[in-house]
N, C-alpha and C positions, 0 to 999 in steps of 0.2 A: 646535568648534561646540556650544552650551548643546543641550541635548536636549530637543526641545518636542514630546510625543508628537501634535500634532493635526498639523505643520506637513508643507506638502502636498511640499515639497522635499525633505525629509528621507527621507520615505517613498517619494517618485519613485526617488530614488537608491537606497535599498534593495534598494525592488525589481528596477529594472535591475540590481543586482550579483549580486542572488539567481538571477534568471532565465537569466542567463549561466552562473553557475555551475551553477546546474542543467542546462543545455542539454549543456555540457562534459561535468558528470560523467556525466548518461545516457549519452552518445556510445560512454564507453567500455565500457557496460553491453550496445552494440547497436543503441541506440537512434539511430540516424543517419536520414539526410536517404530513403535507399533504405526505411527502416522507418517514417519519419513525422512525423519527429523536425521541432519547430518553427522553421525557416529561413528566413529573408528570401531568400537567394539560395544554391545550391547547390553552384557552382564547380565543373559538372561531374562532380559525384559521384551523378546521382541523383537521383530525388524530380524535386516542383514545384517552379519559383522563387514566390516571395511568399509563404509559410505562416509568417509572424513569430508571435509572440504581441502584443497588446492588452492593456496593462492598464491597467485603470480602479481607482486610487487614491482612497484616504478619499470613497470612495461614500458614498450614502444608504440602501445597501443593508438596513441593518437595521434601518431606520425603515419602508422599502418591503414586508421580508421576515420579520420577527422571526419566531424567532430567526435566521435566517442572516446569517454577519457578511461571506460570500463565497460565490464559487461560479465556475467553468469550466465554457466553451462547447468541447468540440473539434470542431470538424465535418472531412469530409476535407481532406486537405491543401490546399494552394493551388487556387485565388486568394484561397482565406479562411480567414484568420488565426483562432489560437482566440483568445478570450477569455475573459480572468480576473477577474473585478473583486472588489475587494478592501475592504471597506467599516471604519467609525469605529460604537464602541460605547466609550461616556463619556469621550469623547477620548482614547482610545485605539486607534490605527491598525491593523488586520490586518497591513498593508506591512513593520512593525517587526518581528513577530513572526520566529521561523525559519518553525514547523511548519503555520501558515497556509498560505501559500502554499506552499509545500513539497507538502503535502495538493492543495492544489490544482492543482496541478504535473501531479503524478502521475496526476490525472485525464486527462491530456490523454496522456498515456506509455499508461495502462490502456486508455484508449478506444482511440488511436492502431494499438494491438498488438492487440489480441482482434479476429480477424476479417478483419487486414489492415486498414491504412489507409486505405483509402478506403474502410471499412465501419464507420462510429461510433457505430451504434448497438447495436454487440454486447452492450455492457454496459445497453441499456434496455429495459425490456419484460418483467424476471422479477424477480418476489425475491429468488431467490439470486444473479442475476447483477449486481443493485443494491449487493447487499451486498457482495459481493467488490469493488468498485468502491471503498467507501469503504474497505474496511479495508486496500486493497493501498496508498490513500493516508495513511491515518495508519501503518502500519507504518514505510516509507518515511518519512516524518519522524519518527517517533521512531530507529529505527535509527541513522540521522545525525547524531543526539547523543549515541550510546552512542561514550565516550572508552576509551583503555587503562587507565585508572585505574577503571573500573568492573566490577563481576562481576555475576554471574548474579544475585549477593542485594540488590546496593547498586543497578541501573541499572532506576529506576522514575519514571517519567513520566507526566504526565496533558498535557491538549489543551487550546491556546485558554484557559490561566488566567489568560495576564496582559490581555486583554482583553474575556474573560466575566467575570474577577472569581471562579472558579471551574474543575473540572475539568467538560468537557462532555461524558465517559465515564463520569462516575461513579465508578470507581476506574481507580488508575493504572495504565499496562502494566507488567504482572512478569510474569519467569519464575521468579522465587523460588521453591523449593520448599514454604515457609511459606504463601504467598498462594494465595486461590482459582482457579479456572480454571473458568472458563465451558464447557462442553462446545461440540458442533456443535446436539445437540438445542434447548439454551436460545434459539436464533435463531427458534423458533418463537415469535409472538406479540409480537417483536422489532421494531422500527422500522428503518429500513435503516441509519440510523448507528450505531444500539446492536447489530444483528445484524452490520454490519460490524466492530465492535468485538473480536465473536468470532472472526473470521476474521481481524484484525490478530494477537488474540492468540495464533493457533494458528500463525502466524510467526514472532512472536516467541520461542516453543519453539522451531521449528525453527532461527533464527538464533543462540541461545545454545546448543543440541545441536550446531552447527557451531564457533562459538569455542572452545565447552570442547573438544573434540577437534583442532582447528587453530589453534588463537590469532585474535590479531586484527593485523593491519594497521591502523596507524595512516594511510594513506595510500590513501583512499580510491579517486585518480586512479588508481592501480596494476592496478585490474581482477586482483590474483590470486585465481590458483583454486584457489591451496596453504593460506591463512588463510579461517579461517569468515565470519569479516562479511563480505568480499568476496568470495567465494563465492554467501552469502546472496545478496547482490543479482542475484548471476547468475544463479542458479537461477530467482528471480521473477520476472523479468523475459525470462529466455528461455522460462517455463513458459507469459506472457503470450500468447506468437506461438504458441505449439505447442496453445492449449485452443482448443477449438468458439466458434461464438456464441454467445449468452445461457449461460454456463458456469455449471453445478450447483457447490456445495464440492467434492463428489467429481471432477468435473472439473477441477477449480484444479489442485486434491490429485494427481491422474495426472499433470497435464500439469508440475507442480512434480518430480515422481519423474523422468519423465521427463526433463525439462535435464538431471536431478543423474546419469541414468545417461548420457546425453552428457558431460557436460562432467566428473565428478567423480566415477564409480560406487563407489569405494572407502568414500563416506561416505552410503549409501542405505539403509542401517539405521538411521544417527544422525537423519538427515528421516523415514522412518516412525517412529520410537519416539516425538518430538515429534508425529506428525499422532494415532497412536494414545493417546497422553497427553490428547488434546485430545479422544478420541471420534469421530475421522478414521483409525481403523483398518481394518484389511483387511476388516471383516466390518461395515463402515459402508454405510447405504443410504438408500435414499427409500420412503416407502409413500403410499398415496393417503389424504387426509384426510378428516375428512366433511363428508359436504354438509350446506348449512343449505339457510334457504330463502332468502336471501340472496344465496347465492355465485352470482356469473356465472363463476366458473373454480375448478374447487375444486384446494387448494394441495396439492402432496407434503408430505411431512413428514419431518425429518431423524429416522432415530432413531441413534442412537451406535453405534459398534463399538470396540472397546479391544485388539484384536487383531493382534497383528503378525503381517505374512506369513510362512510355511513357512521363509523363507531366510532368515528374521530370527531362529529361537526361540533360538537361542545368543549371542545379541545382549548387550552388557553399555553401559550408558553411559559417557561420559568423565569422567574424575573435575571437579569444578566447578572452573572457572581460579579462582585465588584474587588 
């Protein structure tokens, strides 16, 4: 079939094969029908029947919203389905994309999990809990294109280029050594997509501190806890159900340690070394900002901490997979 990036079929089909697949690979991340996971029908496992997902293909969403080119409803599970809708900027589809809806996916996974599912609005109502929201979804779509053929220096990614026409990050995600890194502090004064940016990227440290010490599985279905990328996902995703409501970065960051001493304690210096790399160290915190005369709520303020815990000072990293 000729490839017509406006065609509303093309993009139907897409996205039904994306959304499946997505549904599957969360499942064996945790994410099931019991946790919140978007189901038409149950079969007895669990959960409400009727929580399908909705999506609304080459929208006018960006003519309605500029710039948004999409966006996810998750509300609790059944009888109401979330919605994704997925919009056209210069004839070119969101639907085509991976990391579009991928990103948007994920919203529905983050909401789903922080709080317990049938509480959706954990993730709305704070700063910091806005932003971990965006960034737990673009990491999650980038991850998903890191192949075995990439290393920690080559596997660098930007968002939304091939239908922004540009990267809508700014710069792309590394873990390179070479490349900048955003601390936790720079989220101050941040927008919630650009401050979740920083919090994709202090991930994406931990997800490459996990490969170069365990390799990578190429097989993503496989849910092991022996290789770093699938690992990664495990950790994120069971960190999601284990943190508070409106979750701080400090809270992500705990409740991420803690999966990893569940599920995988052997490598809990390799995920602090990357949180502490990032200014999410042991001796990271919040202080109270100041008031204007403006403020109806005045904001905390990250400052950095670069500090590994006590049980980490002997700590050495993994050499970088090559």
């Amino acid at each position: 079939m000729a490839y017509q990036p406006g065609s509303l079929n093309q993009a139907a089909s897409s996205i039904f094969f994306h959304g499946n697949m997505m549904h599957d690979l969360l499942g064996v991340y945790g994410f099931t029908v019991e946790n919140g996971a978007f189901q038409k029908r149950t079969y007895g496992k669990g959960g409400r029947e009727g929580g399908s997902i909705v999506v609304l293909v080459n929208s006018d969403i960006a003519e309605r919203d500029n710039p948004d080119i999409a966006r996810f409803w998750a509300p609790p599970p059944a009888p109401e389905p979330g919605i994704m809708e997925l919009g056209v900027l210069q004839g070119r589809s969101a639907a085509l994309t991976f990391e579009i809806p991928t990103h948007e996916y994920i919203h529905g996974l983050s909401s789903r999990s922080t709080g317990g599912a049938t509480n959706a609005d954990c993730l709305c109502g704070s700063r910091e809990s806005e932003m971990l929201a965006e960034g737990w979804s673009d990491l999650i779509s980038v991850i998903l294109r890191v192949t075995p053929k990439h290393t920690r220096k080559t596997a660098k990614f930007g968002f939304a280029e091939y239908v922004m026409g540009k990267n809508l990050r700014g710069r792309k995600y590394s873990a390179a050594p070479s490349d900048p890194k955003d601390p936790y502090s720079a989220t101050r004064g941040r927008t919630t997509h650009m401050g979740g940016a920083i919090w994709a990227g202090v991930l994406y440290e931990v997800f490459w501190n996990l490969v170069d010490r365990l390799g990578f599985d190429p097989d993503w279905m496989s849910g092991n806890v022996e290789r770093g990328n699938t690992l990664a996902l495990w950790i994120i995703i069971v960190g999601m159900r284990l943190q508070p409501c409106l979750p701080t970065f400090l809270n992500a960051r705990d409740s991420i340690l803690q999966a990893t001493e569940i599920i995988q304690p052997a490598i809990l210096c390799d995920v602090w070394s990357a949180f502490a790399d990032r200014g999410l160290g042991a001796d990271a915190h919040l202080v109270q900002g100041n008031v204007s005369a403006t403020d109806t709520e005045v904001p905390l303020q990250p400052v950095d901490g670069f500090t590994l815990p006590s049980q980490c000072k002997e700590f050495k990293t993994a050499p970088m997979r090559q």
